[in-house]
MARBAVO-806066 format. One record per residue (C-alpha): chain; x negated, y, z; residue number from 1. Coordinates in Angstrom, 3 decimals. Example, Ala and Ser with C-alpha at 12.3 -4.5 7.8 and 13.67 -1.06 7.14 Angstrom:
2
R   chain         c1         c2         c3   resi
R       A    -12.300     -4.500      7.800      1
R       A    -13.670     -1.060      7.140      2
***
This chain:
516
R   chain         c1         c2         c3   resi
R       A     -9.778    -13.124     16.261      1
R       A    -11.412    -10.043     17.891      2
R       A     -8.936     -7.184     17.886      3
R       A     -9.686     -3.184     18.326      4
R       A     -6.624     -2.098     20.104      5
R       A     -6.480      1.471     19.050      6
R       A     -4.711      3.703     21.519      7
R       A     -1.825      5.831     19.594      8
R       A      0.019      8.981     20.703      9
R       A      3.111     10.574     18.737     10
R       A      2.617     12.539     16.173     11
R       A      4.493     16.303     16.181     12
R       A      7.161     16.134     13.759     13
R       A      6.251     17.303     10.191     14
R       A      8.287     19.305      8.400     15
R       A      9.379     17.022      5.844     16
R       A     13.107     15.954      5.255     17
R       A     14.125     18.619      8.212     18
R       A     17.252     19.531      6.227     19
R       A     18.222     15.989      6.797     20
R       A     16.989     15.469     10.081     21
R       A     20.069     16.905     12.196     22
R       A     22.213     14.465      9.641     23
R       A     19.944     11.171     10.070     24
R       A     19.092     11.572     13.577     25
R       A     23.266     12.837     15.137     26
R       A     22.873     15.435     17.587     27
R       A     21.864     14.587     20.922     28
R       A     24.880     13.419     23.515     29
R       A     26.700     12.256     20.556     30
R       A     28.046      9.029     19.479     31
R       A     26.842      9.528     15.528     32
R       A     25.428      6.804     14.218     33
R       A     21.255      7.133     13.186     34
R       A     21.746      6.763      9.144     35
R       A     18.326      5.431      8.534     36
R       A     17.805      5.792      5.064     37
R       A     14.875      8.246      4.517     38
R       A     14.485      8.572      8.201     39
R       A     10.629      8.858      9.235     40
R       A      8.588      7.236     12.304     41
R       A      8.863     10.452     14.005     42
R       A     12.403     10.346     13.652     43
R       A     12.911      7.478     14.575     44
R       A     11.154      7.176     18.018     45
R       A     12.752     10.857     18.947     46
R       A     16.112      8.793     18.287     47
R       A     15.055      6.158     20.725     48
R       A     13.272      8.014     23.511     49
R       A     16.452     10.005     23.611     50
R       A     18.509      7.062     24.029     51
R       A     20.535      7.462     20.463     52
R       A     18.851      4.840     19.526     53
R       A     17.330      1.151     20.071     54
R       A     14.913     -0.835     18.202     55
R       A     17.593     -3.698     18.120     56
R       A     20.031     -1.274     16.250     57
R       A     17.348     -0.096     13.808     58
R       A     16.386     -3.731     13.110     59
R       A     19.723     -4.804     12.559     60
R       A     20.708     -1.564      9.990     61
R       A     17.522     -2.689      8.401     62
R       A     18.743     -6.504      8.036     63
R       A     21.873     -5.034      6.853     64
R       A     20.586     -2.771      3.904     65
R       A     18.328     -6.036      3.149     66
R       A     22.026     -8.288      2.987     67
R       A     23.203     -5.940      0.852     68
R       A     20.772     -4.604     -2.059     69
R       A     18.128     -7.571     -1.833     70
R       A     20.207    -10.606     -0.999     71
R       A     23.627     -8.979     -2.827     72
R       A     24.503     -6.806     -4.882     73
R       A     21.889     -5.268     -7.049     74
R       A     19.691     -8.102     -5.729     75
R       A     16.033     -6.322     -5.967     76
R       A     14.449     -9.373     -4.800     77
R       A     12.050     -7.947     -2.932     78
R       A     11.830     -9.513      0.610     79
R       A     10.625    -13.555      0.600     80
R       A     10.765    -14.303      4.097     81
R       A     12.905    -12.177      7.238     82
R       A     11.123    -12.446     10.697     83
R       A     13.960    -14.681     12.210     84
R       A     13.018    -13.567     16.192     85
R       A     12.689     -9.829     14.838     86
R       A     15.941     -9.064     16.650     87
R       A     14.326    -10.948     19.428     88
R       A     11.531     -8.473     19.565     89
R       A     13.101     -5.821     19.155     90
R       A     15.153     -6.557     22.794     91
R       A     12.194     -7.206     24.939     92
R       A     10.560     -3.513     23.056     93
R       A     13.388     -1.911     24.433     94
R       A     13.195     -3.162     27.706     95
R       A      9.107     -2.731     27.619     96
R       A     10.271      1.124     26.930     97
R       A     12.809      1.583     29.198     98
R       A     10.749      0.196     31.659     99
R       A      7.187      1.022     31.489    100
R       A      7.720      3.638     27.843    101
R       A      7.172      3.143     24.283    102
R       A      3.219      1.901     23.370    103
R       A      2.723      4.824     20.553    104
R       A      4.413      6.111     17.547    105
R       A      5.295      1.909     16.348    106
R       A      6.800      1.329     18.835    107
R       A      9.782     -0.933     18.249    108
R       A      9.468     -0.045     14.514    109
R       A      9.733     -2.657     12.159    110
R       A      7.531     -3.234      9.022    111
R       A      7.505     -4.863      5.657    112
R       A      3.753     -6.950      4.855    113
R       A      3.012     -8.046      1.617    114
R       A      2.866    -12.139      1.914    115
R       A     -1.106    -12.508      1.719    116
R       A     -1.188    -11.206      5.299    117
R       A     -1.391    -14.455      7.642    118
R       A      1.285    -14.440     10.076    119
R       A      1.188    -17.464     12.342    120
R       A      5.236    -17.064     13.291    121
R       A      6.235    -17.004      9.602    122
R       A      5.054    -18.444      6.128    123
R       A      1.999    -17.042      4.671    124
R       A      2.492    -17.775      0.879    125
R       A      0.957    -15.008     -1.551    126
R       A      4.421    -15.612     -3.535    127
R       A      3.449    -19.081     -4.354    128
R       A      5.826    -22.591     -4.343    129
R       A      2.176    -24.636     -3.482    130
R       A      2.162    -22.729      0.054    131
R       A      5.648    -21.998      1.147    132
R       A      5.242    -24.038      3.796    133
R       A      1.829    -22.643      5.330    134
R       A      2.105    -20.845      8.315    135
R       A     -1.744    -19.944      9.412    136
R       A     -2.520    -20.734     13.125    137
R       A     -3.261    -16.903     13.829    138
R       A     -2.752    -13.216     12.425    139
R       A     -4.389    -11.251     10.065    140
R       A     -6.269     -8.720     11.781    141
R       A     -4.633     -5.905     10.574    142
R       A     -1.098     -7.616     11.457    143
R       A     -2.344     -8.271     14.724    144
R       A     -2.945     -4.548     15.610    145
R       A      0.649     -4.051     14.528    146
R       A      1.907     -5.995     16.727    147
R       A     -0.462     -4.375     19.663    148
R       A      0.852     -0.854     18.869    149
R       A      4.089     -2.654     19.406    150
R       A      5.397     -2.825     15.617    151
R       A      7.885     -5.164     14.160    152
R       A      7.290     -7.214     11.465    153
R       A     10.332     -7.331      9.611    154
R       A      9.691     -9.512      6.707    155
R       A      7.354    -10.824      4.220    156
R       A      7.898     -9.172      0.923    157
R       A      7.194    -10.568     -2.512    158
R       A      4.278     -9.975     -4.578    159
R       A      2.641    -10.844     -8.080    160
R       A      1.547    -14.380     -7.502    161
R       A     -1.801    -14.809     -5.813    162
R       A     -2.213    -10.787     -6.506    163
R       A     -3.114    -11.605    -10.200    164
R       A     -1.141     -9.185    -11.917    165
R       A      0.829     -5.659    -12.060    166
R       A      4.182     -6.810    -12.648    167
R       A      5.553     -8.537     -9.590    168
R       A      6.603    -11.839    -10.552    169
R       A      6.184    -14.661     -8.701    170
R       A      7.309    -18.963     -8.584    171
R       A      8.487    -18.695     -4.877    172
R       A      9.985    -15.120     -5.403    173
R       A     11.012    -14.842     -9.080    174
R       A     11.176    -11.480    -10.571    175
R       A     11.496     -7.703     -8.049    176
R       A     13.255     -5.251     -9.776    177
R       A     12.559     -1.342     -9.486    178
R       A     14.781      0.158     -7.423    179
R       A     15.142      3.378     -9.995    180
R       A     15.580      1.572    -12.511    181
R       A     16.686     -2.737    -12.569    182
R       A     15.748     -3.328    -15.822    183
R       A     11.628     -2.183    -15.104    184
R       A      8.690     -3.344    -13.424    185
R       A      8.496     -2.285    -10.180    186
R       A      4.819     -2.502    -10.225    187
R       A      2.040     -4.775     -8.758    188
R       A      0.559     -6.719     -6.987    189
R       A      2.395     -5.485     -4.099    190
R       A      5.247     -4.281     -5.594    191
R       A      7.779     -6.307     -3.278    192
R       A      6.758     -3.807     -0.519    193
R       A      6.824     -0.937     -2.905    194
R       A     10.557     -1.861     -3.934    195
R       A     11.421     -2.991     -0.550    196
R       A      9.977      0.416      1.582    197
R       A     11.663      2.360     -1.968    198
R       A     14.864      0.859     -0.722    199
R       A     14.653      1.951      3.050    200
R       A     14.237     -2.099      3.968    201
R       A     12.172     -0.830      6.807    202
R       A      9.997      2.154      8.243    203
R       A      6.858      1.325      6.227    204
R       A      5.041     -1.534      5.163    205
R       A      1.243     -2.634      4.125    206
R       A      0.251     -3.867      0.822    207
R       A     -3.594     -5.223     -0.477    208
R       A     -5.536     -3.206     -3.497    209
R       A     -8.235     -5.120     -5.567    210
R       A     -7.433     -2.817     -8.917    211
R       A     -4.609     -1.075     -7.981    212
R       A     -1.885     -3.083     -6.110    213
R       A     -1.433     -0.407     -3.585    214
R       A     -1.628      2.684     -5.818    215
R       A      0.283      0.993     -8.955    216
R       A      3.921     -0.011     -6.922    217
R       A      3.753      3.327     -4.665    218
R       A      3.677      5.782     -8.124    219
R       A      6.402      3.498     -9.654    220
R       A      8.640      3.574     -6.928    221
R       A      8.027      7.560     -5.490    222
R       A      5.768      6.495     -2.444    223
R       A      2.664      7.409     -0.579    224
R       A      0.176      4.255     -0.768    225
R       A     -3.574      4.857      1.197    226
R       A     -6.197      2.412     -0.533    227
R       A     -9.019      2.765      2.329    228
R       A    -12.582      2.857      1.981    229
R       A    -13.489     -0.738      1.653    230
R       A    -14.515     -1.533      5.558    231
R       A    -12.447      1.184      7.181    232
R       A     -9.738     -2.607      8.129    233
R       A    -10.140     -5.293      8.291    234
R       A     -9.621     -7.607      5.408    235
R       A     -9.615    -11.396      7.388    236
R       A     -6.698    -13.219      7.387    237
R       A     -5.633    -11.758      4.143    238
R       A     -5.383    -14.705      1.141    239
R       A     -8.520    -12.691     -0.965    240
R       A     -8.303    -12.233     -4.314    241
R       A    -12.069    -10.575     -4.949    242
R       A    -13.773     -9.308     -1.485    243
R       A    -15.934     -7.420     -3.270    244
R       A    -12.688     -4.762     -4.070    245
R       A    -10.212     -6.175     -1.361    246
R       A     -8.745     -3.690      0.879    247
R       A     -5.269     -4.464      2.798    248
R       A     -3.035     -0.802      3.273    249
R       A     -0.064      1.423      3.843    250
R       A      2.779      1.998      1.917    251
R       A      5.265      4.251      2.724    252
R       A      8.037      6.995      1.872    253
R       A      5.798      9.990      3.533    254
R       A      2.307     11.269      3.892    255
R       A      2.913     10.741      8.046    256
R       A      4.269      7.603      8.335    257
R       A      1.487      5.928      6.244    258
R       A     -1.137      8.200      8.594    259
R       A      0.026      6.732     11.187    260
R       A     -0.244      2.966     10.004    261
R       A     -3.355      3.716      8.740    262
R       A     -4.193      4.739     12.075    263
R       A     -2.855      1.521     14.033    264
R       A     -4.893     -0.693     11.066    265
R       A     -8.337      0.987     11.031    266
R       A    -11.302     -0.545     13.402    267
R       A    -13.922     -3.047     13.537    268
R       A    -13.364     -6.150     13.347    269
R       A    -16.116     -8.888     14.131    270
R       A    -14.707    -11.317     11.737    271
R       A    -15.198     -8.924      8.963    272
R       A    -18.303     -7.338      8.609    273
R       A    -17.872     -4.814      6.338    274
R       A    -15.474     -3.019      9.187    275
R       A    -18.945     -2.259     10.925    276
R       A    -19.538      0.458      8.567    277
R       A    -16.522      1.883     10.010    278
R       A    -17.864      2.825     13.268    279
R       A    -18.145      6.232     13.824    280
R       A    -15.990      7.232     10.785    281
R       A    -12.621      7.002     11.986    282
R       A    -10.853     10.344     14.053    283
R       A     -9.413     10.385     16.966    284
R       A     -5.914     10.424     15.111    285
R       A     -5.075     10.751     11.571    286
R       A     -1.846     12.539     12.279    287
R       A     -3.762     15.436     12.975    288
R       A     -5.201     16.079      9.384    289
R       A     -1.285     16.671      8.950    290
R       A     -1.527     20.401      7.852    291
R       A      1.176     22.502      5.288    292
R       A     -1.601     24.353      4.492    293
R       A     -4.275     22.065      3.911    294
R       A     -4.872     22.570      0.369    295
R       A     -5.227     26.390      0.924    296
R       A     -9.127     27.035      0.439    297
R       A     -9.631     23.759     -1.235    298
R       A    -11.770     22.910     -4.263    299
R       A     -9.899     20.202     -6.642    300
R       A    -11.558     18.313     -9.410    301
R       A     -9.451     17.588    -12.373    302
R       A    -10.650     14.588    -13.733    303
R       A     -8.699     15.527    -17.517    304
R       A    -10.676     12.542    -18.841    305
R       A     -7.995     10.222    -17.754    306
R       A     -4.897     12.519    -18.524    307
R       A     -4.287     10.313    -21.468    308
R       A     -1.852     11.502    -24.167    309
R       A     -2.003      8.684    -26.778    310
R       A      1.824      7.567    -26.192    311
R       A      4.595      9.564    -25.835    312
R       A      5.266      7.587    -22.550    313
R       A      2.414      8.901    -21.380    314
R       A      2.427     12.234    -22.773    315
R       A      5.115     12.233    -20.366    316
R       A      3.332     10.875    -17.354    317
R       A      0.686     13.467    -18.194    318
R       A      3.295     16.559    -18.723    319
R       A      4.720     15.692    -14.966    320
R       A      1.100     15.748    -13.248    321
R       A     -0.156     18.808    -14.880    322
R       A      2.572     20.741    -13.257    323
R       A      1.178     18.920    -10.366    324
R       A     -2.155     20.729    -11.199    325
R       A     -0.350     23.933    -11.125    326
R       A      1.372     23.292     -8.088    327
R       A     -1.725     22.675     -6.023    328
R       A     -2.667     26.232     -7.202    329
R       A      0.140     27.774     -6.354    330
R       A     -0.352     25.989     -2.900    331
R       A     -3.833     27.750     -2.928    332
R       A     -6.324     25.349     -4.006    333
R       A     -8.664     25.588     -7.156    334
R       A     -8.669     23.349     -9.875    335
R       A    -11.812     22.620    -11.364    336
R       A    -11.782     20.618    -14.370    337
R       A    -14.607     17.670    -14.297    338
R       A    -16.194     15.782    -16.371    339
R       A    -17.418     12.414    -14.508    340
R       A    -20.970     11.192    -15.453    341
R       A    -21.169      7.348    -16.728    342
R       A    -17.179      7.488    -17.090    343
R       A    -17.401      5.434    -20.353    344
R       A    -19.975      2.921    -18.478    345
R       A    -17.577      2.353    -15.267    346
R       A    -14.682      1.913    -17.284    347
R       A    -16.663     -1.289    -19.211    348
R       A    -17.212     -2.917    -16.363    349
R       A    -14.832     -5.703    -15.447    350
R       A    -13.143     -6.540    -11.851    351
R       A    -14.328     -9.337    -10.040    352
R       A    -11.440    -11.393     -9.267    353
R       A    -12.522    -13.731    -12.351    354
R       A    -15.430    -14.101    -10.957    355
R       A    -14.831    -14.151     -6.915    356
R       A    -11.380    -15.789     -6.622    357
R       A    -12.069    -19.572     -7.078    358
R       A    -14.414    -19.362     -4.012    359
R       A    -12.862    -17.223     -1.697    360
R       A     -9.560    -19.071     -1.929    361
R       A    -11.175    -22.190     -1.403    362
R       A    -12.608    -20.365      1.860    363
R       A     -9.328    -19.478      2.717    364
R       A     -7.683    -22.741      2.413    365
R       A    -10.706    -23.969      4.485    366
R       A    -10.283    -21.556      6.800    367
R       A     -6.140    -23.323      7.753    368
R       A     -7.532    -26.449      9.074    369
R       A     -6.134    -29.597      9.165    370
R       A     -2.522    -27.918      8.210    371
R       A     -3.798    -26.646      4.796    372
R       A     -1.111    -28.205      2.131    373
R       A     -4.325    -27.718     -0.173    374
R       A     -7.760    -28.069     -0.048    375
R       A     -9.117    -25.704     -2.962    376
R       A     -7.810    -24.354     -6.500    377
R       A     -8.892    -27.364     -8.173    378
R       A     -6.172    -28.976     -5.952    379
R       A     -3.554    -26.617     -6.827    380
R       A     -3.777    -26.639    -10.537    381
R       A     -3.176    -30.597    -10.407    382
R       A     -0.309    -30.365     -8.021    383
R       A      1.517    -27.474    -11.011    384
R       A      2.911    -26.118     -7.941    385
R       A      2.649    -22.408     -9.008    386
R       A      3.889    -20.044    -11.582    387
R       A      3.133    -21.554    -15.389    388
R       A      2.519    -18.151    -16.561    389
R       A     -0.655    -18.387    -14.519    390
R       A     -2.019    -21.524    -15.238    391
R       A     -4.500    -19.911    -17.929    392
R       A     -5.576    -17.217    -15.672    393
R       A     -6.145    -19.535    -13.044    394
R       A     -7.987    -22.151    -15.058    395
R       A    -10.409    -19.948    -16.212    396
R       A    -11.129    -18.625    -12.808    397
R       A    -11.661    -22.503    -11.638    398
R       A    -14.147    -22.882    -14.138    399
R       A    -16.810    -20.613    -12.727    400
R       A    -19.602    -22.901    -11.097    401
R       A    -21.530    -20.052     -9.345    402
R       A    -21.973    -16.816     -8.238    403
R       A    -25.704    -17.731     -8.266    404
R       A    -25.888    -15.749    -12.175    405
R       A    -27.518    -12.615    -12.876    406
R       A    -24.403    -11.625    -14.578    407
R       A    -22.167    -11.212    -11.424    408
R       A    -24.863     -9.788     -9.760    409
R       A    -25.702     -6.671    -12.264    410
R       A    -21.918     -6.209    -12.402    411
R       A    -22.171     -6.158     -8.011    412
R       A    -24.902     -4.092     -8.249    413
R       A    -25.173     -1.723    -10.831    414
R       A    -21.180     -1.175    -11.145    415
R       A    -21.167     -0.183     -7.726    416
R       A    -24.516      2.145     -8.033    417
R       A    -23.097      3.962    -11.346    418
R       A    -20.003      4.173    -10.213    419
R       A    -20.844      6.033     -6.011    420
R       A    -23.537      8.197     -7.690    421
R       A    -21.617      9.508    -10.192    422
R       A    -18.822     10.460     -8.107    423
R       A    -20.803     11.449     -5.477    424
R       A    -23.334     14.038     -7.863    425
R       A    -19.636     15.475     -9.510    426
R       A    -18.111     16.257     -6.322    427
R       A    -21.566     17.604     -5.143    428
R       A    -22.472     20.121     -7.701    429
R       A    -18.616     21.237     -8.381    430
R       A    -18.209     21.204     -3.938    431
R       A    -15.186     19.311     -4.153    432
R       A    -12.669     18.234     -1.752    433
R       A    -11.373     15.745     -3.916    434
R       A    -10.385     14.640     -7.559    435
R       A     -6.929     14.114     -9.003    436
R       A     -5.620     12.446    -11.638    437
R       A     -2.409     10.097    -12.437    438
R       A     -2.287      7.459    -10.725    439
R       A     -1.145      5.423    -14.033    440
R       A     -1.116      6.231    -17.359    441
R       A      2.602      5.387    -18.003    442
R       A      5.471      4.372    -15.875    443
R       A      7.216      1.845    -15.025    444
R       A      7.803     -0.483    -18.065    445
R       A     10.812     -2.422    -18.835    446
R       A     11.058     -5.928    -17.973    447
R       A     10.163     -8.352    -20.612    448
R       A      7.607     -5.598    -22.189    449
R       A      3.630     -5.675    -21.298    450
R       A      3.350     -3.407    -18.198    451
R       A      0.267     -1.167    -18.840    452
R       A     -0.729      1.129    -16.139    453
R       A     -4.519      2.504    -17.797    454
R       A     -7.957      2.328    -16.181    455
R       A     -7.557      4.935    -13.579    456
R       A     -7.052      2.560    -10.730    457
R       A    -10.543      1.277    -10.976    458
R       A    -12.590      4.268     -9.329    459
R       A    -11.247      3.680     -6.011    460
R       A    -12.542     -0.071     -6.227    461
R       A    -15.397      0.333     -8.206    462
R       A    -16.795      2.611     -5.865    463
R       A    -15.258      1.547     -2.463    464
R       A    -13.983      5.406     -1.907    465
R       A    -10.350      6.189     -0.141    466
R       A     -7.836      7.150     -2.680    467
R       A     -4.116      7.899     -2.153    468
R       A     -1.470      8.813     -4.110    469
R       A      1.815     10.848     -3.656    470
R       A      5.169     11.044     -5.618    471
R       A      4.410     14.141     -8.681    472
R       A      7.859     13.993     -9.734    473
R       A      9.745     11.850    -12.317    474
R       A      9.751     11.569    -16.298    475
R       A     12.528     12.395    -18.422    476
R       A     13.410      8.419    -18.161    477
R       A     14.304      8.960    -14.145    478
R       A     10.722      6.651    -13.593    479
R       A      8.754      8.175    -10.613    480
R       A      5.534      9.417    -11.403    481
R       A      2.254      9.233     -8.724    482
R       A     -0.795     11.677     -8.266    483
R       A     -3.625      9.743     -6.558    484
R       A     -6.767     11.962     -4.565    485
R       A     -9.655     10.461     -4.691    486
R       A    -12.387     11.088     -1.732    487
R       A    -15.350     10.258     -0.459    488
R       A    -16.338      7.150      1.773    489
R       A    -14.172      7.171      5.031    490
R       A    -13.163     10.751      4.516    491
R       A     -9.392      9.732      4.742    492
R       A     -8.570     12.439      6.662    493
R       A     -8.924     14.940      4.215    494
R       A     -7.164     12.721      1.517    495
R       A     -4.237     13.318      4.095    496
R       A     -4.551     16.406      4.585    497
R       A     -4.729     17.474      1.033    498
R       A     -1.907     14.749      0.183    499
R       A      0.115     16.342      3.117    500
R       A     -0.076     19.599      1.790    501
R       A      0.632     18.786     -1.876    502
R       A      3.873     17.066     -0.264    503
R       A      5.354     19.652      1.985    504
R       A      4.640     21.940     -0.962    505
R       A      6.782     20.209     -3.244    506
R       A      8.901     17.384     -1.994    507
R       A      9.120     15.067     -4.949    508
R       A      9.941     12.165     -2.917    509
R       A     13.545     11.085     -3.722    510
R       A     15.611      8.091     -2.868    511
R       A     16.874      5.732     -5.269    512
R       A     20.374      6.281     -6.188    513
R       A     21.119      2.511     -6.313    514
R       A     20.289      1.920     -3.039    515
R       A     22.523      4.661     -1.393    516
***
């Protein structure tokens, strides 16, 4: 695998969580322990480069808050497999920094992956029984720059089974519970990380959007998730679930940390070719789109289309991210209420894992050799090796023949056409920065009860444009709520900065009282 090795510097602190900082960090000369819960990147790597701190500590207090909420206790059930030489690695960072300095801002940091990222030094499973024993003979791209920039991978966190669904559920993982709340969802696909980063279980951690896997687990569980423009990373070594929509991204508890893993993840890649799009789109540094005031000047559209009031679950999703409107006033943007053209005609169209799935994990499985446990889907469904709640799902996605129909390729096509264009000729006649509108619909649902999250999520993939969203605040039910930005194609930076802003001005983030 061809690697870009993207070269990092630290980012200046923001000013986010500096009431706590003096309390996470201890004081310098001091014996005080680093409390890591809530602590950020920046934080963390001031710790260590003033010698309060060592990556072998911070992996271990990691491990420990793992023993105890995931493992124990309120047993969120998040984390599938723990890196068993992460304490390893985290020794021979510390000696790499006391003896030649830290590689960038990750840096003996460890980090959560959703398992459909290969990793050839632990299982690769996408939370299913039929591969818990398939570790892939090389990395993931994106892990692989990780691991350059000198990150830790932690674990391997559970996820809805083969990425199918929004609810986090799988046969090798079981059930993840929301950290705010045990008896809910705690969203999905990737909602292991989502619960796990939630939970301080580690610095940050990447999940994969085809609909909304990123976006959906970050707003239920009052974190920042980035779902890139589709080429801005690499998406090889990650099990697909529809490459049409794949993208593999961060998740994390602030704005800056998931800059900066955005930043260690973004390049070309020669085993993926939509990353040559990419080149020439990405900034020197993310970090530095990192401005308090960045949403002073700025022109918002308010996509009200998709504030939906029809339940009163939503009424209160809605109620929490129109103050959100009015806050990003206050912190000196306009709002600009939009109507998007074809709106009705986007939403019709379907997503393309039905279609794309059967043949891209066949690929996949192709594409472990000799050491594949199975050859294709067909394989799998005979083995019943994998949640039964899926077998329907994946049955109809094993009967497709061909992609060869003029039905898959007007939805390719013309989806993607309608959908660009009319984002593109909104934002262009209203001059817009970005759009907003709730990330879901409703919250967090309880377990047992259909999880509905609302058609939002599809823009982002329908299109191939950036989105992120941030933590609006909370309902009256104590569920976390998420606004997600929507931007142009590989204009990331100002979804950060804009993001940034909106966070510093407000500071909805909050940690889960269960996980103290």
């Amino acid at each position: 695998m061809w690697v870009t090795i993207i070269t990092l510097i630290v980012a200046p602190f923001s000013t986010y969580g500096v009431t706590s900082f003096a309390q996470a960090a201890g004081s310098p000369g001091t014996n005080e322990p680093f409390v890591i819960t809530e602590a950020t990147i920046a934080q963390m790597q001031s710790a260590m480069q003033e010698g309060r701190l060592t990556s072998v500590q911070l992996v271990q207090q990691y491990l420990d808050r793992i023993a105890k909420y995931d493992d124990q206790g309120i047993k969120l059930n998040a984390i599938l497999t723990i890196n068993p030489k992460a304490l390893e690695i985290a020794a021979q960072l510390d000696k790499e920094r006391a003896t030649t300095g830290a590689r960038g801002p990750l840096h003996g940091i460890p980090i959560i992956v959703k398992d459909n990222f290969d990793t050839a030094d632990m299982p690769t499973t996408a939370g299913c029984v039929c591969l818990q024993h398939s570790i892939p003979d090389q990395d993931a791209d994106q892990i692989a720059m990780l691991k350059a920039a000198g990150a830790i991978i932690l674990a391997k966190s559970n996820l809805h089974e083969f990425a199918f669904g929004i609810t986090t559920s799988s046969s090798l993982g079981g059930q993840t519970l929301n950290p705010y709340a045990l008896d809910h969802y705690p969203g999905g696909s990737s909602g292991g990380t989502g619960a796990a980063i939630a939970a301080n279980f580690a610095a940050a951690g990447l999940g994969t959007d085809t609909g909304g896997s990123i976006r959906i687990p970050s707003a239920f569980n009052s974190l920042v998730g980035i779902r890139p423009t589709v080429g801005l990373s690499s998406r090889d070594g990650i099990i697909p679930l529809a490459l049409t929509q794949d993208v593999g991204g961060p998740i994390a508890r602030t704005v800056e940390d998931a800059a900066i893993l955005l930043q260690a993840t973004a390049g070309y890649d020669a085993d993926d070719i939509a990353t040559a799009y990419s080149v020439g789109h990405i900034p020197a540094n993310y970090t530095d789109s990192l401005q308090v005031n960045g949403l002073q000047g700025a022109r918002i559209g308010i996509a009200t289309e998709l504030f939906n009031t029809t339940k009163d679950s939503e009424k209160s999703v809605t109620e929490v991210v129109y103050t959100a409107v009015d806050d990003i006033k206050r912190l000196g943007a306009t709002p600009v209420p939009i109507q998007i053209p074809n709106l009705q005609q986007i939403m019709k169209y379907p997503s393309l894992s039905g279609y794309e799935f059967k043949f891209q994990i066949n690929d996949y499985l192709a594409s472990l050799g000799e050491d594949a446990p199975y050859h294709n889907l067909t394989e799998i469904l005979a083995s019943n090796q994998f949640d039964p709640k899926q077998a329907e799902a994946m049955q109809k996605r094993n009967a497709v023949t061909t992609l060869d129909t003029q039905e898959y390729k007007d939805i390719v096509l013309n989806r993607t056409k309608v959908t660009r264009e009319s984002l593109l000729k909104v934002m262009a006649d209203q001059k817009l920065d970005a759009i907003i509108y709730p990330t879901t619909t409703q919250p967090a649902a309880t377990i047992g009860e259909e999880q509905v999250s609302g058609d939002n999520n599809r823009l982002s993939p329908f299109s191939g444009f950036p989105a992120i969203t941030v933590p609006a605040g909370f309902t009256n039910n104590k569920l976390p709520v998420g606004i997600e930005f929507l931007g142009r194609p590989f204009d990331e930076s100002t979804l950060i900065k804009l993001a940034y802003s909106y966070e510093q001005g407000t500071h909805h983030r909050q940690a889960p009282t269960l996980t103290p």
